[in-house]
Backbone as ProteinMPNN parsed JSONL, in Angstrom:
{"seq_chain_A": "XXXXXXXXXXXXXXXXXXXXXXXXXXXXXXXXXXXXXXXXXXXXXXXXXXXXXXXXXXXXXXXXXXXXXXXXXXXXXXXXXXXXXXXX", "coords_chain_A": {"N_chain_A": [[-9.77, -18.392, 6.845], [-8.907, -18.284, 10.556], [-11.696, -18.021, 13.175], [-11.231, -14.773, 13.962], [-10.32, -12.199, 16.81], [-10.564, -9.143, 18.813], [-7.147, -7.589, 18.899], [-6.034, -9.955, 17.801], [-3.074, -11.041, 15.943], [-1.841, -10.585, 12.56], [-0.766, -10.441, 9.554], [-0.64, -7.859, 7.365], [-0.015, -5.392, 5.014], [1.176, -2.224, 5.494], [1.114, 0.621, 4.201], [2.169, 2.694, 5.166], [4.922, 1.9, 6.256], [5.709, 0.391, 4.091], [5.704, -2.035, 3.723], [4.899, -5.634, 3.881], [3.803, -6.266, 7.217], [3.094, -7.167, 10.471], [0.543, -7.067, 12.584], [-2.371, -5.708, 14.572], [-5.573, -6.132, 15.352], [-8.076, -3.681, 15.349], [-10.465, -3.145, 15.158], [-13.761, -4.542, 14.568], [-16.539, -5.723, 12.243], [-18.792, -7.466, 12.254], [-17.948, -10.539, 12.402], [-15.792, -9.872, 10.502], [-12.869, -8.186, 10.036], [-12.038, -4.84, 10.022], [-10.415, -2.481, 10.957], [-7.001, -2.248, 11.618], [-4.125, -2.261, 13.354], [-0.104, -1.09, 13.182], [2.457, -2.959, 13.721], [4.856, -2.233, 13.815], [5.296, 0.635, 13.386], [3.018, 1.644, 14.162], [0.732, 2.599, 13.037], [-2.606, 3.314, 12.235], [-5.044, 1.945, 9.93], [-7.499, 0.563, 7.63], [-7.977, -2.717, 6.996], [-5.924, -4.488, 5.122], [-6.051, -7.194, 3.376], [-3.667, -7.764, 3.393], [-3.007, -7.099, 0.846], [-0.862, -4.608, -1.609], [-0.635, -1.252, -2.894], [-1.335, 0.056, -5.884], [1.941, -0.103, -7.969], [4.389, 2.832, -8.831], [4.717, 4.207, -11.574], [7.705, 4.802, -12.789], [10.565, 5.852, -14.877], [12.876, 3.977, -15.876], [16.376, 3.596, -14.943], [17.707, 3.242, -17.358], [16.297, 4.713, -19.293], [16.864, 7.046, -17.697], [19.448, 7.622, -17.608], [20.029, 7.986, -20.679], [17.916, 10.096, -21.392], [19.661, 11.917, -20.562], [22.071, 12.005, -21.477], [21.266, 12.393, -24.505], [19.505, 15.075, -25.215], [17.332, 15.24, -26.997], [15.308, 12.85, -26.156], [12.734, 12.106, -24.375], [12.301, 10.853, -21.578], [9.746, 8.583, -20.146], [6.724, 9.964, -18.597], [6.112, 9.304, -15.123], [3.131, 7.906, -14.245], [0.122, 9.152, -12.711], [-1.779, 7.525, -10.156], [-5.146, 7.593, -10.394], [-7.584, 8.159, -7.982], [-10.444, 5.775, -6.727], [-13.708, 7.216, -7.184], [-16.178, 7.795, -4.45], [-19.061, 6.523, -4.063], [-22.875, 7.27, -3.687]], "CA_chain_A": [[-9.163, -17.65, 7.927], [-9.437, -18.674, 11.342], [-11.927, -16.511, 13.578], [-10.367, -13.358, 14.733], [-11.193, -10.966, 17.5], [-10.045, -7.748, 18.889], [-6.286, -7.775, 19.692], [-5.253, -11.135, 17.562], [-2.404, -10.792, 15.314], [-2.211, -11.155, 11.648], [-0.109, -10.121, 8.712], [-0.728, -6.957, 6.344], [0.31, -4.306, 3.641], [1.58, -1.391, 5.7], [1.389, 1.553, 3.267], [3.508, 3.796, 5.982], [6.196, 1.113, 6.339], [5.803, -0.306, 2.603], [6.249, -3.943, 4.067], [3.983, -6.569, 4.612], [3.935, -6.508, 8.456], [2.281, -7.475, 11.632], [-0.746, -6.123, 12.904], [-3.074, -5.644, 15.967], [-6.505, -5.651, 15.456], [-8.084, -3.006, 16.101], [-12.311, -2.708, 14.894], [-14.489, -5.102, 13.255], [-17.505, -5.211, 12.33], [-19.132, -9.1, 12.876], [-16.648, -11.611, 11.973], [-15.0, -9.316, 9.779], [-11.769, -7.772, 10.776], [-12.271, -3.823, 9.348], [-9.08, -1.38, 10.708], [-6.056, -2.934, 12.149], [-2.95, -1.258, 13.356], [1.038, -1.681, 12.788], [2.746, -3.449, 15.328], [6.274, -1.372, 13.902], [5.196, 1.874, 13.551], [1.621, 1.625, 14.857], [0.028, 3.321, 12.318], [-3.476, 2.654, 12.22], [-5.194, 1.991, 8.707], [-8.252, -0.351, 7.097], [-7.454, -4.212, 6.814], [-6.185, -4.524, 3.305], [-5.62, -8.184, 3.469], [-1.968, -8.55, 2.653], [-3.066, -6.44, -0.977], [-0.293, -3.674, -1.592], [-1.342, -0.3, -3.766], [-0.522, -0.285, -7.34], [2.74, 0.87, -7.735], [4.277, 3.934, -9.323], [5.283, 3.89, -13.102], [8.655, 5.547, -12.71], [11.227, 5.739, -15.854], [14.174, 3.11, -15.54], [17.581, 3.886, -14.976], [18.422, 3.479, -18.518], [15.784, 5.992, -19.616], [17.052, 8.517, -17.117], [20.93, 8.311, -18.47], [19.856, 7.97, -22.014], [17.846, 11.683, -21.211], [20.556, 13.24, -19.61], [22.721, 12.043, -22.838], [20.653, 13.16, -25.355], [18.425, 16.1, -24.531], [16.0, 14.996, -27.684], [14.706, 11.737, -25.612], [12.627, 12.387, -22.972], [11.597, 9.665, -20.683], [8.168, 8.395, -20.103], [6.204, 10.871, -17.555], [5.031, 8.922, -14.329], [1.545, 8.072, -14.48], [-0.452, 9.253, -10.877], [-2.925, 6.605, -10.053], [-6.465, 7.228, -10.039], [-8.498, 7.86, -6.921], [-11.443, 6.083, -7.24], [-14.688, 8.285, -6.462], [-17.478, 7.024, -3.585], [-20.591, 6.555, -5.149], [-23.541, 7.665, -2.484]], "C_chain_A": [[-9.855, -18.059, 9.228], [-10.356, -17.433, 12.232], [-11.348, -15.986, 14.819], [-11.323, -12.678, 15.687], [-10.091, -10.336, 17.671], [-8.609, -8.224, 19.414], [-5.327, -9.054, 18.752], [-4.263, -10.501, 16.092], [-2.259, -11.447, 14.111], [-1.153, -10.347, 10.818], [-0.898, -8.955, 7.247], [0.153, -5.836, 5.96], [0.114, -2.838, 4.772], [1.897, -0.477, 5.111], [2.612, 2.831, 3.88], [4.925, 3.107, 5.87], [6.712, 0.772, 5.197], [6.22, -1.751, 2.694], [4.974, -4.833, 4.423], [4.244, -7.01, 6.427], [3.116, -7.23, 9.648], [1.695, -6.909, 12.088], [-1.597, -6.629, 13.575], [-4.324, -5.148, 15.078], [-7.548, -5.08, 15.916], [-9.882, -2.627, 16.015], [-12.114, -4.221, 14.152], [-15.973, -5.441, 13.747], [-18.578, -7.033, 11.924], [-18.172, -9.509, 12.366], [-15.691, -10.697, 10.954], [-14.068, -8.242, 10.441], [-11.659, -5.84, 9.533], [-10.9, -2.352, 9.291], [-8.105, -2.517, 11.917], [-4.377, -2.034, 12.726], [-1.538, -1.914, 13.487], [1.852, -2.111, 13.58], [4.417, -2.931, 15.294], [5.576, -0.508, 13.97], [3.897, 2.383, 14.04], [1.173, 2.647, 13.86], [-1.25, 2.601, 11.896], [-4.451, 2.847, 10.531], [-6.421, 0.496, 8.528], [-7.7, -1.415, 7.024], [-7.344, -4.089, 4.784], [-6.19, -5.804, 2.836], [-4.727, -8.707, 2.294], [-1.961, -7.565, 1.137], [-1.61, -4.907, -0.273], [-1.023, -2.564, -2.486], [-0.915, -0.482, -5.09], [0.692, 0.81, -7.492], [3.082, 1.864, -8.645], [4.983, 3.549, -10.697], [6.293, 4.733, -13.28], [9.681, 5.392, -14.255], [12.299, 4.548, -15.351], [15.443, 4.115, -15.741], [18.046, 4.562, -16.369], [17.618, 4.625, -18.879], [16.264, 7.389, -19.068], [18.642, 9.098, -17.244], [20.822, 8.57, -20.04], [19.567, 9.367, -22.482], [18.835, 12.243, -21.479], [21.796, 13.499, -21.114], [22.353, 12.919, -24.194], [19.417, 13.554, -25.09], [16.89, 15.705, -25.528], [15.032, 13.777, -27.125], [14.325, 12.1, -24.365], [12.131, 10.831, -21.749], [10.642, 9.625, -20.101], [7.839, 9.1, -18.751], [5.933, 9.071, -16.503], [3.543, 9.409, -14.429], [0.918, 8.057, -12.772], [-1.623, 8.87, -10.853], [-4.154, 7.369, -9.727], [-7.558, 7.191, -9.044], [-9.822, 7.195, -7.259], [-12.847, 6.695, -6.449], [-15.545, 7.084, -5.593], [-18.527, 7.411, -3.978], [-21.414, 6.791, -3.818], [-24.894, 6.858, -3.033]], "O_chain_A": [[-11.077, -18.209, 9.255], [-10.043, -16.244, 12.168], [-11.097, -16.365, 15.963], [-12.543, -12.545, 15.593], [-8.998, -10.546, 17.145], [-8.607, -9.123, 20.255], [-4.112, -9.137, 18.932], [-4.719, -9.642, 15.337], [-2.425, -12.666, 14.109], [-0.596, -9.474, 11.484], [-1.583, -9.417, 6.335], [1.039, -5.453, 6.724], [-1.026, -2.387, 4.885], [3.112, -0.296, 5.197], [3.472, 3.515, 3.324], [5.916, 3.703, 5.449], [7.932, 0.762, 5.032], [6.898, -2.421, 1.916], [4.177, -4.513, 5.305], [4.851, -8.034, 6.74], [2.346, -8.074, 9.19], [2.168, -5.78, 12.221], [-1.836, -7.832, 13.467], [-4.305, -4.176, 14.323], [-8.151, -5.645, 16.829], [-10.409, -1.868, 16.829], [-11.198, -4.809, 13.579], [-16.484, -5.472, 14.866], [-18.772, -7.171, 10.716], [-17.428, -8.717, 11.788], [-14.607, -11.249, 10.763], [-14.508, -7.495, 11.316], [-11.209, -5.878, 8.387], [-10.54, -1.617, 8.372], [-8.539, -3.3, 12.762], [-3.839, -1.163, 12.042], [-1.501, -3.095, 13.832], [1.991, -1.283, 14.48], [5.173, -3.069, 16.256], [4.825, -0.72, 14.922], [3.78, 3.579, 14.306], [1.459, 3.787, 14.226], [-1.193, 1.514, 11.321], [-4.457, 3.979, 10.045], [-6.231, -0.505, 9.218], [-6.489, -1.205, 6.954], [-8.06, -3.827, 3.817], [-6.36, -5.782, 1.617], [-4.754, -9.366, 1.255], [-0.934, -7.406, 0.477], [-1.458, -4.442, 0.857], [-2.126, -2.938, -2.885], [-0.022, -1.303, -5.297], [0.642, 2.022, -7.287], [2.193, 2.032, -9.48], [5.761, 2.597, -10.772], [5.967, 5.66, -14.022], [9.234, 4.404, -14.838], [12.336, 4.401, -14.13], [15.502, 5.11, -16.464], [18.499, 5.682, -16.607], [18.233, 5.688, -18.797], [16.17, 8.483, -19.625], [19.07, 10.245, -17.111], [21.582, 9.389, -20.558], [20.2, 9.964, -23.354], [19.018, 12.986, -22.443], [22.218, 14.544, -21.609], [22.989, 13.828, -24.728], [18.448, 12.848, -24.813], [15.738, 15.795, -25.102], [13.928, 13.717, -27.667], [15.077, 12.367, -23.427], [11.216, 10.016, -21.87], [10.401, 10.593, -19.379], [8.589, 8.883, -17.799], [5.66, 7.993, -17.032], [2.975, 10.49, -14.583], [1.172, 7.233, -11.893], [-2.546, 9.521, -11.343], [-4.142, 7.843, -8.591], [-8.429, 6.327, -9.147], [-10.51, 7.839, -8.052], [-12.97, 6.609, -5.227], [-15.609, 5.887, -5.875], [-18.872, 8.568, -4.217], [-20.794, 6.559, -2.781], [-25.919, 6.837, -2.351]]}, "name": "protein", "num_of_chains": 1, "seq": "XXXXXXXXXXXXXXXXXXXXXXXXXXXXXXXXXXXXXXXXXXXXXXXXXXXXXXXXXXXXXXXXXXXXXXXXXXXXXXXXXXXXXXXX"}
């Protein structure tokens, strides 16, 4: 990566937008580029570089007519990710 300072524009994982977008940087902390903000919705957030979150484990389609068909099949719960703890 070439080096960045305050202000130069770069591409990340917008968790508000859910898009890989464009982004103003906005802190860092020596050569490292640390919070950045959204150049659509300006929402300001940590550099994730380009990473998205893990996404949600929802049932499929077919599982959710198959249910509705027969009441004895239920379809797999969503699973709710994991925070993980800050160690001190």
């Amino acid at each position: 990566m070439p080096e960045m300072r305050l202000g130069d524009i770069l591409d990340d994982y917008c968790s508000r937008c859910r898009l890989l977008t464009d982004h103003s940087v906005v802190a860092m902390v020596g050569e490292q580029v640390r919070k950045v903000r959204c150049r659509t919705c300006h929402y300001e957030h940590h550099y994730r570089q380009g990473k998205a979150g893990p996404r949600k484990n929802q049932p499929s389609a077919y599982e959710q007519v198959l249910a509705s068909i027969n009441p004895l099949v239920q379809p797999v719960p969503a699973e709710k990710p994991r925070r993980k703890r800050k160690t001190r």
